[in-house]
C-alpha positions, -999 to +999 in steps of 0.1 A: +362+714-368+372+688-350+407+667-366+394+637-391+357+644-383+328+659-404+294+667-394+269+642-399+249+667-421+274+671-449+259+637-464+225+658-466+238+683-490+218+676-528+209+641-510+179+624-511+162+615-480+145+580-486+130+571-455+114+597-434+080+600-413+071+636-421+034+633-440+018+647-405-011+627-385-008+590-399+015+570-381+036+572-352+059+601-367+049+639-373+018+644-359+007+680-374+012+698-406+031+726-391+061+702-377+062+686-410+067+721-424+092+731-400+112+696-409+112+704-443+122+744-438+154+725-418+159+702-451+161+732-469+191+746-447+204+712-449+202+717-492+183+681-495+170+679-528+142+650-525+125+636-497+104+602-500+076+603-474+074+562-460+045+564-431+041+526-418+019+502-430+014+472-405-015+459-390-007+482-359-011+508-382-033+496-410-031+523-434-047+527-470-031+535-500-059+558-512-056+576-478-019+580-476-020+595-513-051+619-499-031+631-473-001+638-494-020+662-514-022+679-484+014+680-478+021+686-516-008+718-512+010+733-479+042+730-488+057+756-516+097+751-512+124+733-531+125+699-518+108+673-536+084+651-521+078+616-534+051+592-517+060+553-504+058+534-478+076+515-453+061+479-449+059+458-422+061+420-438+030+410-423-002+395-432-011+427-439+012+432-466+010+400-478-027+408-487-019+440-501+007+424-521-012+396-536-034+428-545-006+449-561-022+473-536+006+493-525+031+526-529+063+519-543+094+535-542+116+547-565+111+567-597+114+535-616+079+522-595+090+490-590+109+489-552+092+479-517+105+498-487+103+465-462+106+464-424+106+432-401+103+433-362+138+447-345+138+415-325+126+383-346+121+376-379+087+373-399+081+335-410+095+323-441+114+358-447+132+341-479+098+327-490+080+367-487+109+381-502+110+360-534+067+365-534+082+402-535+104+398-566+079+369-583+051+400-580+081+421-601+089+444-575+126+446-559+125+454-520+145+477-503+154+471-465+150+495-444+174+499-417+195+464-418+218+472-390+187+482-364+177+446-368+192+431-326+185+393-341+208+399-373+245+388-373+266+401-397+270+365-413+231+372-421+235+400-443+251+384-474+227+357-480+201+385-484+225+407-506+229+374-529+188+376-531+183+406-544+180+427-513+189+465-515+197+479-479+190+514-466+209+530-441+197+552-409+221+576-411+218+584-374+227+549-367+265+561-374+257+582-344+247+561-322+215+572-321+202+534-317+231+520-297+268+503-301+257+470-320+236+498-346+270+517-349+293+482-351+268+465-378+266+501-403+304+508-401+310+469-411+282+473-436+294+505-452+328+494-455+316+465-471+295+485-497+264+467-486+240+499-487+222+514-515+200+539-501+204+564-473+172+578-448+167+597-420+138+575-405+127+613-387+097+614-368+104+641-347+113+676-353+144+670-322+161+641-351+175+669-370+200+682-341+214+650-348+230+659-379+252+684-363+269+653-342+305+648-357+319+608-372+346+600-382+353+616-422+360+581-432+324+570-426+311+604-441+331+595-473+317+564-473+279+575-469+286+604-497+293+569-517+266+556-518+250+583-535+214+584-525 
């Protein structure tokens, strides 16, 4: 091993997964059941314990809540091994979702049943973002954002005002890598040092993602991930 590095995969190890795009054939992720089977048998190598399936919701990709949960069952029948799967969503913010929320028609995350995964375009910001996220926390749910750091039009003096609202941030994992470029990397480290995240993901939607997690960071930023205890 390499001096004062660590696989990225050592944060998998009785870690949950709580963004991925493994429930095959419904968004722009896993397209068959037998790759989302083969994702799964590397999650078991990996020990992950839990996995929360979060296929998009957007109006590029209007799906329903009744068949994402039908197509679940299909995962949950095909698949016999040790990882638990859980059933979300990762929300664009919308008109879409906006609809859906004033319907309390949606798939929430958490065992508690009360989170939103959330989303916003990488490059601009939905209207009134402060006025959709307190319509998230007025309709009793708490929202979760996924991948902060991904986001190009975020500074870092962006982040805390969204912290001090009630925001919950989830990191890519692979971000750490490099996997989404240098101002992904800069944005993570300065948001795990800061103990900004609460959640870690994968955001896999292909089979190839896992080879990632045999990439090497520095062991402080592993320690730091293992922290936030996902």
């Amino acid at each position: 091993m390499l001096f004062g590095k660590r696989q990225l995969a050592d944060v998998w190890v009785g870690a949950t997964d709580c963004h991925s795009h493994i429930l095959p054939g419904v968004d722009d992720g896993v397209s068959d059941m037998e790759t989302s089977l083969k994702i799964l048998a590397a999650y078991e190598k990996l020990q992950i314990r839990e996995v929360w399936c979060t296929p998009h919701v957007m109006e590029d990709i209007p799906n329903t809540t009744e068949g994402l949960k039908a197509r679940f069952a299909e995962l949950q029948a095909a698949y016999k091994g040790p990882v638990k799967l859980n059933l979300a969503a990762e929300y664009m913010m919308d008109g879409l979702f906006l609809d859906r929320l004033e319907q309390d028609d949606l798939l929430t995350h958490g065992h508690e049943g009360n989170a939103l995964l959330v989303e916003t375009s990488y490059y601009t910001p939905p209207m009134d973002l402060k006025g959709i996220l307190e319509s998230i926390k007025r309709k009793g749910y708490y929202p979760i954002l996924a991948h902060p750091e991904r986001y190009l039009y975020m500074k870092m003096t962006d982040y805390e005002p969204l912290k001090k609202m009630g925001l919950r941030f989830q990191l890519n994992v692979a971000s750490l890598t490099g996997g989404y470029g240098k101002d992904a990397v800069k944005k993570a480290q300065k948001l795990l040092k800061d103990g900004a995240y609460n959640f870690i993901g994968s955001d896999i939607h292909r089979y190839r993602q896992v080879q990632i997690w045999d990439n090497r960071i520095p062991k402080k930023w592993v320690q730091k991930v293992l922290a936030i205890g996902c």
